[in-house]
N, C-alpha and C positions, 0 to 999 in steps of 0.2 A: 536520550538526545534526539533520537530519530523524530519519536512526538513530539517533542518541543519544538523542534524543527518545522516540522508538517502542520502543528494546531499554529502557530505565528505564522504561518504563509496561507493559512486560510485554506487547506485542503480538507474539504467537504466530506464528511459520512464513516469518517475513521471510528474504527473498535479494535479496540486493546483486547488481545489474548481470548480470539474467536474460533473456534472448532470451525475446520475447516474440511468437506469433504470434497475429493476430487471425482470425477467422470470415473475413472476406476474402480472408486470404492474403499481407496485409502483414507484415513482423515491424519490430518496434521491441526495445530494447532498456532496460526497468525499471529504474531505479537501485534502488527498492527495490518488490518484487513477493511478494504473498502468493497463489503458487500453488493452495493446498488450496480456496484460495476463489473465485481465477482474479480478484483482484482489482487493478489498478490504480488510484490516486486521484491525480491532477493536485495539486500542491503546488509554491507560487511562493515567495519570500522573505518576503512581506505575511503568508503563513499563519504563519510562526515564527514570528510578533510573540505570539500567543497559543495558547500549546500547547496549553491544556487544551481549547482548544473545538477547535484540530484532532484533540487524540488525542479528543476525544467524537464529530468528524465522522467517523475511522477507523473507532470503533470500529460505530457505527452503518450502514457499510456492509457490512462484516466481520460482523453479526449478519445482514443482509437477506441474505445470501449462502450458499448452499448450498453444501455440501463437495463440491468438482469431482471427478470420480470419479478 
């Protein structure tokens, strides 16, 4: 639901189920990961309930966020 969500509101650079390494040296793996941004947002079931203030929470990290080189 969360893609569905995200690819209809037009958010940019998304990949499904990316190996994710953090600055420590753990890796995790994204369900959905916008790389150019190096961003990760934690999303539960409770966030679907209201899309529009999640896709406004994305989109407002997605702007603070510098293009990872």
């Amino acid at each position: 639901m969360l893609r569905v969500i995200a690819v209809t509101a037009g958010i940019p650079g998304l990949a499904a189920n990316e190996w994710i390494r953090t600055s420590n040296g753990h890796n995790y793996r994204g369900d959905l990961v916008v790389r150019s941004r190096r961003v990760v947002i934690q999303v539960n079931a409770d966030d679907l309930d209201d899309p529009g203030e999640l896709l406004a929470r994305i989109s407002r990290v997605l702007a603070s966020r510098p293009l990872a080189d």
